[in-house]
C-alpha positions as CSV (number, residue, x, y, z in Angstrom):
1,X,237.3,227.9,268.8
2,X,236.3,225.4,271.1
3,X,231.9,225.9,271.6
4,X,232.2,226.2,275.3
5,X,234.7,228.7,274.6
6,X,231.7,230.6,272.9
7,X,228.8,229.7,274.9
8,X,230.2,230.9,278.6
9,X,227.8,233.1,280.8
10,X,225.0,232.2,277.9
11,X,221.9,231.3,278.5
12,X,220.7,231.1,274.9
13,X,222.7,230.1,271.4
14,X,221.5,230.0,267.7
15,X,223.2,227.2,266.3
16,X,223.1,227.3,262.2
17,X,222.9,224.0,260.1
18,X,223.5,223.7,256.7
19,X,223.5,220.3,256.0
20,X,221.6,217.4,257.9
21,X,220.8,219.6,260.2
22,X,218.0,221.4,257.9
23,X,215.8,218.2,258.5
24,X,217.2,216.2,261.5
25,X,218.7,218.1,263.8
26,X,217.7,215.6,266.9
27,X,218.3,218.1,269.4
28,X,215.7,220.1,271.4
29,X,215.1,223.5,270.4
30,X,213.2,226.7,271.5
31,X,212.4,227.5,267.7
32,X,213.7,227.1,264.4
33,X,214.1,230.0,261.1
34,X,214.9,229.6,257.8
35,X,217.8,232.0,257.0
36,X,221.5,232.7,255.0
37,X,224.9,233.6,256.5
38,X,226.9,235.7,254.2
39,X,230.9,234.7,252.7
40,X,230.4,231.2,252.1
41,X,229.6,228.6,249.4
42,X,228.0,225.5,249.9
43,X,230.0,222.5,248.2
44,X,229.9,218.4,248.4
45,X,233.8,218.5,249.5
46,X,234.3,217.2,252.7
47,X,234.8,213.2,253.3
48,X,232.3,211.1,255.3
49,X,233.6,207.3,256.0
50,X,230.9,207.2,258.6
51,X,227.9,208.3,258.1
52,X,227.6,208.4,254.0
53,X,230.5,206.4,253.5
54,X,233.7,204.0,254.7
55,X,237.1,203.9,254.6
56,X,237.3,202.8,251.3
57,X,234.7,204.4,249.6
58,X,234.2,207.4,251.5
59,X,230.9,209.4,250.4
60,X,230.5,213.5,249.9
61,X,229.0,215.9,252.1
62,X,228.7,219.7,252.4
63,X,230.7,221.9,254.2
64,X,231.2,225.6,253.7
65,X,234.1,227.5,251.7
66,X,235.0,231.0,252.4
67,X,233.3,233.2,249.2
68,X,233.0,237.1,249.6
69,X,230.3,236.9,247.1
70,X,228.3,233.9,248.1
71,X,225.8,233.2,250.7
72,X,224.5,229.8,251.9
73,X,220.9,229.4,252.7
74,X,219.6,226.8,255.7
75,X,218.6,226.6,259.3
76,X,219.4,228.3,262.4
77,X,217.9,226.5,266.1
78,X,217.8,228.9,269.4
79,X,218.8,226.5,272.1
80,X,218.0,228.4,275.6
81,X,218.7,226.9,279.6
82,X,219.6,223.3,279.0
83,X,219.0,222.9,275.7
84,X,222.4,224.4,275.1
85,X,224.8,222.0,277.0
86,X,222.7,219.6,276.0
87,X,222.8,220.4,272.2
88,X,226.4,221.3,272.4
89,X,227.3,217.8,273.1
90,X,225.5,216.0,271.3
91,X,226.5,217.8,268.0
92,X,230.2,217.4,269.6
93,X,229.9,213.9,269.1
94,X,227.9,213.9,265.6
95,X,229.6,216.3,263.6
96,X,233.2,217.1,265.2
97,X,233.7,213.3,266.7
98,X,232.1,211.9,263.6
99,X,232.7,214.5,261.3
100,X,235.4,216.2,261.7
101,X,234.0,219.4,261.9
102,X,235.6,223.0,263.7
103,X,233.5,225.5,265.0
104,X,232.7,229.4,264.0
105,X,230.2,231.9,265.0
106,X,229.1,234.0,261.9
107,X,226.1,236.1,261.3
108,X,222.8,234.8,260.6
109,X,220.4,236.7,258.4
110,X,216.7,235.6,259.0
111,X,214.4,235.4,256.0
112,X,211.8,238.0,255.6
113,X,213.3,240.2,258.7
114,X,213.9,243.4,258.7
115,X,216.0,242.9,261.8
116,X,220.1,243.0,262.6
117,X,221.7,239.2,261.5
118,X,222.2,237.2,265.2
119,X,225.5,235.7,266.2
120,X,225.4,231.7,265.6
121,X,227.4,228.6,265.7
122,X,228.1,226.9,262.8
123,X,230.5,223.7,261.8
124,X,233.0,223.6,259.1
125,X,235.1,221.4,257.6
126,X,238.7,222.9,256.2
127,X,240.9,222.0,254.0
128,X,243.8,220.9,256.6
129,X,240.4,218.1,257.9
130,X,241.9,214.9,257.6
131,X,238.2,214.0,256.2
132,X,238.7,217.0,253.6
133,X,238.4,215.5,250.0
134,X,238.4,218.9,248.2
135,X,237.0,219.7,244.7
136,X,236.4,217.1,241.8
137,X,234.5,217.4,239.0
138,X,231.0,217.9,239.4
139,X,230.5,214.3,237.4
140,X,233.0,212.7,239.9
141,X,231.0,213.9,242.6
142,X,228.2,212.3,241.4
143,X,229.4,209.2,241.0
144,X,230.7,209.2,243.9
145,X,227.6,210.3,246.2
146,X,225.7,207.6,243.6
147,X,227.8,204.8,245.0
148,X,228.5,205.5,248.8
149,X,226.8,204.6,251.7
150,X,227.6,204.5,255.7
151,X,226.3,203.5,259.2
152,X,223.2,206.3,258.7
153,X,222.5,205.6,254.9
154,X,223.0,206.4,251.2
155,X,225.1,209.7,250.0
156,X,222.2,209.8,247.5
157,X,219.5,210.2,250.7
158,X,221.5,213.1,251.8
159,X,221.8,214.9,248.5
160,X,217.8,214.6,247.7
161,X,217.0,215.8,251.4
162,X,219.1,218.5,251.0
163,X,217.9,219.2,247.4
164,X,214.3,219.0,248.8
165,X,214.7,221.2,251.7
166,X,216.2,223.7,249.1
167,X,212.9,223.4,246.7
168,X,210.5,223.5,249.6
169,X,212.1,226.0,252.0
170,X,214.0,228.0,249.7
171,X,212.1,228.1,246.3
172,X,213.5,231.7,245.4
173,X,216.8,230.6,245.8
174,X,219.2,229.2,243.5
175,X,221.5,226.6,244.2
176,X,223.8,225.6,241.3
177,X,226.5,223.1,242.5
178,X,223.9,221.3,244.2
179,X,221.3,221.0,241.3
180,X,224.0,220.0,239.0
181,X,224.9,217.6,241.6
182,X,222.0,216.0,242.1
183,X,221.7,215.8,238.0
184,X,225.0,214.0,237.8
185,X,224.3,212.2,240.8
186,X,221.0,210.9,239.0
187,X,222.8,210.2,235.8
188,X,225.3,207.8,237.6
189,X,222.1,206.0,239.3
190,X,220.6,205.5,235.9
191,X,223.9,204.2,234.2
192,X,225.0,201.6,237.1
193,X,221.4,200.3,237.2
194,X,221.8,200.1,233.5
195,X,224.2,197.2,233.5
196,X,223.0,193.3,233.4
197,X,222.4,191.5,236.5
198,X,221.0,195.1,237.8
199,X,218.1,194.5,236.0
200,X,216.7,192.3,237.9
201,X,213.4,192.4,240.2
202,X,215.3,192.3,243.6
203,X,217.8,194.8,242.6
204,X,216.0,196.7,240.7
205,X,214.1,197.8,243.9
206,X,217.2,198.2,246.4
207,X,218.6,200.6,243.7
208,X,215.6,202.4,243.6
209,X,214.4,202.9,246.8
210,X,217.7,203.9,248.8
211,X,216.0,206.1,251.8
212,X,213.0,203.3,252.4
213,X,215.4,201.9,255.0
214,X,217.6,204.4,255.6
215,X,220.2,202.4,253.8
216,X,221.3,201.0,250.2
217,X,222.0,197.5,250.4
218,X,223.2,195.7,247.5
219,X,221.9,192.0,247.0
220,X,224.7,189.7,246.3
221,X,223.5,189.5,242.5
222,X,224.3,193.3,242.1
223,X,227.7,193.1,243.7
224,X,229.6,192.4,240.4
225,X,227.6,194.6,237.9
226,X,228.1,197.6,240.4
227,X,231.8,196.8,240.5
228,X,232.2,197.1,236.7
229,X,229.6,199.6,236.0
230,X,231.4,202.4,238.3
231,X,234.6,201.0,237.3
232,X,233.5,202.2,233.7
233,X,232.1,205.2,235.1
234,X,235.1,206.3,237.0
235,X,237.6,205.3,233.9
236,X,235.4,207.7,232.0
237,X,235.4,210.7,234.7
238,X,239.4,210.2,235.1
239,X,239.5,210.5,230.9
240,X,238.8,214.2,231.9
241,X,241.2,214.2,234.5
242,X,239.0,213.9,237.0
243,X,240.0,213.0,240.5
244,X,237.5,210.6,242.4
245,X,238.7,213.1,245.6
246,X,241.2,210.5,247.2
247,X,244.2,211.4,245.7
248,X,245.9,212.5,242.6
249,X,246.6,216.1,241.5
250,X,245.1,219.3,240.0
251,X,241.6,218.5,238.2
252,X,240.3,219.5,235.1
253,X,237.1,221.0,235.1
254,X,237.3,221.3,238.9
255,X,236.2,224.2,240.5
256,X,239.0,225.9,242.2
257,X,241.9,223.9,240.2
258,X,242.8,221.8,243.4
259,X,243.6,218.6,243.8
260,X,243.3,216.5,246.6
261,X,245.6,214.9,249.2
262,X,245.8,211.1,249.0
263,X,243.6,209.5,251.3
264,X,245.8,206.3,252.3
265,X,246.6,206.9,256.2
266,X,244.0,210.0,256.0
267,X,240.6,208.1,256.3
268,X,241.6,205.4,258.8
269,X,240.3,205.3,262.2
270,X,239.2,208.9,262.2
271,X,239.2,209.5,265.9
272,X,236.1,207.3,266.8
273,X,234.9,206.5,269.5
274,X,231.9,203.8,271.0
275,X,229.7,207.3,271.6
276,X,230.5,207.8,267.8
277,X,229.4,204.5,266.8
278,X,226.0,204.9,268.8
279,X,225.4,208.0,267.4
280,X,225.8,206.4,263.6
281,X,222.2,204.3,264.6
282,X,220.0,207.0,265.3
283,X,221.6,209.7,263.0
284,X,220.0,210.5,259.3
């Protein structure tokens, strides 16, 4: 369903974000609520080779999967008059352009309201997404969010603002996959920074500080120890059988037993565009 499909003869819109949209959503907005939708789980399964990643090492972002028993906690924006053509396209561009995202409306249930849920738009990554990595294991994942980076930064900045939005907005609500990501995710760090050349002053700090500039960039003396550290990492994940998420088939110890569709041909020139590429300097 195509948004202005959804927003005709509107003059208002709640538009629900899950992702980076809880702390950047760079659009205006008449006001903002903390909230849930209902029948869906929040999981690091959809492919970014933009944003938090490349083509070769794409990095892991959320999206939502269909769960009668799950809810999904975040932020929903009421865009009125303008605001809504204006908000429609630029989130055309960042997360269907860029990310490959669909559109849905669903029902958004504000915290602490004793009121009926409002109708809002929301963006979802499926599993027929040519960006779609699908379920790994949740070390995998972490490795891989450890290790990626894009146009707008680290995987790793997006998991901790996500995680700290959670803590800070949502301290009554509990969040397994992405705690335990963020666990694994730190345990990876820890490892690769473990290894030789890495412990040296210079990389020692771009390791460490990956949201100072927005961006982790490896100095030259880090290139090789990263190389073999997640190569040892990765060869210890796949002992499991684990799947990195760019090919291979079912996983063990992955939630939801699926594998995931090999990414040669997939991950290639996704659809972008030069408004794409602007977007990638100004988006967190």
């Amino acid at each position: 369903m195509k948004p202005q499909h959804i927003t005709t003869g509107k003059t208002s819109l709640w538009i629900f974000g899950y992702g980076s949209l809880v702390w950047k959503p760079d659009f205006k907005y008449r006001r903002s609520q903390v909230g849930y939708i209902q029948g869906y789980k929040r999981r690091f399964w959809h492919g970014d080779n933009f944003h938090r990643g490349n083509d070769v090492l794409p990095g892991r972002v959320v999206t939502l999967i269909e769960d009668d028993d799950a809810s999904t906690w975040g932020v929903a924006f009421e865009v009125t008059g303008s605001q809504v053509e204006e908000s429609l396209k630029y989130l055309n561009v960042r997360e269907t352009v860029c990310g490959g995202y669909i559109t849905k409306m669903v029902d958004f249930f504000p915290e602490g309201e004793n009121q009926p849920p409002v109708q809002a738009l929301v963006y979802i990554a499926t599993s027929d997404n040519a960006l779609y990595l699908g379920p790994a294991s949740p070390e995998m994942i972490g490795i891989q969010i450890a290790v990626c980076r894009g146009k707008t930064g680290h995987n790793l900045e997006y998991l901790v603002r996500l995680a700290e939005f959670m803590r800070n907005s949502c301290p009554h609500v509990e969040d397994h996959h992405l705690v335990q990501q963020e666990e694994h995710a730190a345990e990876a760090l820890i490892e690769i920074k473990s290894y030789g050349p890495l412990t040296k002053p210079s990389c020692m700090s771009a390791l460490s500080s990956p949201g100072a500039t927005g961006a982790l960039a490896f100095p030259d003396c880090a290139v090789a120890a990263v190389v073999v550290a997640v190569g040892q990492l990765f060869a210890r994940a796949r002992g499991g059988g684990a799947s990195f998420g760019l090919g291979g088939g079912a996983s063990a110890g992955v939630e939801g037993g699926a594998g995931t569709r090999p990414a040669q041909g997939r991950l290639q020139g996704a659809g972008r565009s030069e408004a794409c590429w602007e977007e990638g300097r100004s988006q967190p």
